[in-house]
Residue, then its C-alpha position, 0 to 999 in steps of 0.5 A: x144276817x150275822x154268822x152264827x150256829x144252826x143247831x138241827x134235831x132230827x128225827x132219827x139217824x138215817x135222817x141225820x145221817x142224810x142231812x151230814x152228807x148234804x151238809x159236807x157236799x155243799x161246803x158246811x162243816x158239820x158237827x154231830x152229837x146223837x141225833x143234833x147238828x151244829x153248823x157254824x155259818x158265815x154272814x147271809x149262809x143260813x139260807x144256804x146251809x137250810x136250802x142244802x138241808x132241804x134238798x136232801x131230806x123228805x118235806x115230812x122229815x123237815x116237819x119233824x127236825x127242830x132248829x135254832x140259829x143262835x148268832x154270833x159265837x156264843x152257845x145256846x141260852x135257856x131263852x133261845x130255845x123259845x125260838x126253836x122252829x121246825x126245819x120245815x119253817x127255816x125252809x120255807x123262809x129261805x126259799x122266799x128269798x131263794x124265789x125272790x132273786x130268781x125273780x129279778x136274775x132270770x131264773x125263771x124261764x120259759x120253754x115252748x110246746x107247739x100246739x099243730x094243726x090236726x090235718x098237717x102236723x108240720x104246720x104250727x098253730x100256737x106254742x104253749x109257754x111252759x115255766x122252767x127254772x134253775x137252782x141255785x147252782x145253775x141247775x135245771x128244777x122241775x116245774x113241780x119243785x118250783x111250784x111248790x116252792x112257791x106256794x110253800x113260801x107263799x109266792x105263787x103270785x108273784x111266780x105267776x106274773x114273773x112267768x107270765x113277764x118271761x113268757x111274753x119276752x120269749x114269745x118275741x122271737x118266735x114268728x108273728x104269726x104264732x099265738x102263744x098260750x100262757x097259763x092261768x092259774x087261781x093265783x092270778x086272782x087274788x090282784x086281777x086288775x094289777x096282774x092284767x096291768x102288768x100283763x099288758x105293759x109287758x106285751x107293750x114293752x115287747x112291741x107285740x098285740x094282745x091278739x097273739x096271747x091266749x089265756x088258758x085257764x089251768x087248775x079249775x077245779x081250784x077256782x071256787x068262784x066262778x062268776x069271779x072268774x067269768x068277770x077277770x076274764x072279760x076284762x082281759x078279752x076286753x084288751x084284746x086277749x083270747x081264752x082257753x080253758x085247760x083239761x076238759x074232761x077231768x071232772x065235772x067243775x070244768x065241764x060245766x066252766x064252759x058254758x059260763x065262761x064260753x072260751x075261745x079254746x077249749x083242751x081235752x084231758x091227757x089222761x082222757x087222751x091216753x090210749x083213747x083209741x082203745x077205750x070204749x068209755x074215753x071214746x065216747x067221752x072224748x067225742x061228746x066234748x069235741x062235739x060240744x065244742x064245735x057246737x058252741x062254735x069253740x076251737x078244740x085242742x087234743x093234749x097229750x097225744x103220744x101214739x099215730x094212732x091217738x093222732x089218727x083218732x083225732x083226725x077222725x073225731x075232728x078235732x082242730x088242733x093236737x099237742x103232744x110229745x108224738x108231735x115234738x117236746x118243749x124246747x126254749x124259745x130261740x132266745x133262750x136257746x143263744x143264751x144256754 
């Protein structure tokens, strides 16, 4: 893209005076007028200057801030402001490219949280992977901020498969007889067959067996055909994969996932877990979907187990496995860890 100016309107001063100061952190040099900025921008700097904007006010903010780029060093003409747009678009357009070459340079990464045997929580069954990410800058993001990243620039696929592809070559370092789970998420319907392609040639590439991997469905309640998913999950089991389903116990739609789906793990809520020892109703809610569980001879995962005595109770109900930050938190995978 050519150099040019961005001129933003805000929707008020405070606003203004907020996106001034991100504006001069990241290196811009701003003019203000009222509630207008000007931004004379070099070649290809426009993603940056929108990013920095976008760090430092609120996404409502962003909807109500109007801007127009207007190349090379003329001033605005009447016919450009047919093309002014909200802050909030400009942003969004910039984090598909931002995403994009977090894609292709590794910035998006993989940590791992072991999921224990109930009875010996020294002994590790399964390390779930966990998406992480970098900024920009190098700087650690939220999985959340990178989530909605992607789902704003309309790229949670392809977010997905980059870190499903980073979960597979991490899982590499880790001990061959460790299962690790990877998330799926709706996203990875809306192109099944490809995604199972690329998801096999990359356990390939890695030298490792499809036995190792467990799906785990995440979002359920997202997922609005069922037998759809019953269908793309059969189809991975069929190349060797395994199939868990994710937040048992957060509401009826997962619940009535197990019987059409029949996984070969199921988790229970953490929410349900939180101080479930206590909880008269959690108690007996809780304990009911273990003991479907074992009845329909699935393996079960306690989540977000915090306290001994959540661990205690658990160990009580016969539950077969537990995760949680009392056990230990996500770390990289040795690999990442030389590499930070």
């Amino acid at each position: 893209m050519s150099d040019g100016t961005l001129y933003v309107w805000f929707p008020d001063a405070p606003v203004l005076e907020r996106a001034h100061d991100a504006l001069r952190a990241g290196g811009h040099h701003p003019t203000v007028t009222a509630t207008c900025a000007r931004v004379p921008l070099a070649p290809d700097g426009l993603d940056a200057c929108v990013l920095d904007l976008g760090g430092a006010i609120s996404e409502p903010e962003a909807r109500r801030a109007r801007a127009l780029f207007v190349p090379g060093s003329r001033d605005p003409s009447l016919d450009d402001f047919g093309r002014i747009v909200s802050l909030h678009q400009l942003h969004v357009a910039a984090q598909t490219g931002w995403l994009l070459e977090q894609f292709d340079h590794g910035g998006i990464t993989s940590h791992f949280h072991p999921i224990v045997h109930v009875g010996d929580t020294s002994r590790v069954f399964a390390h779930e992977a966990l998406l992480r990410g970098k900024g920009r800058k190098g700087e650690p993001l939220e999985p959340l901020t990178i989530l909605q990243n992607a789902r704003e620039a309309g790229l949670y696929q392809e977010l997905d498969l980059a870190a499903c592809r980073c979960a597979i070559r991490e899982a590499a370092t880790l001990p061959r007889s460790v299962t690790v789970f990877i998330n799926f998420s709706p996203a990875m319907m809306r192109d099944a067959e490809s995604a199972l392609e690329t998801t096999v040639a990359a356990i390939d590439a890695a030298g490792l067996e499809p036995e190792r991997f467990v799906f785990e469905v995440i979002e359920a309640d997202r997922i609005e055909n069922a037998s759809q998913l019953k269908s793309v999950l059969d189809a991975y089991r069929k190349d060797g994969f395994r199939v868990a389903l994710d937040d048992l116990g957060a509401g009826w739609s997962t619940l009535n996932l197990v019987h059409r789906l029949q996984p070969d793990f199921i988790k229970l809520d953490r929410d349900l877990i939180r101080e479930v020892n206590s909880d008269r109703v959690k108690d007996l809610i809780a304990s009911k979907l273990l003991e479907i569980g074992h009845g329909l001879g699935i393996r079960t995962i306690v989540e977000g187990v915090e306290t001994p005595q959540e661990l205690q109770w658990a160990r009580a109900r016969g539950a077969d496995f537990v995760q949680g930050f009392l056990i230990a938190k996500p770390g990289p995978s040795p690999r990442a860890a030389r590499l930070s």
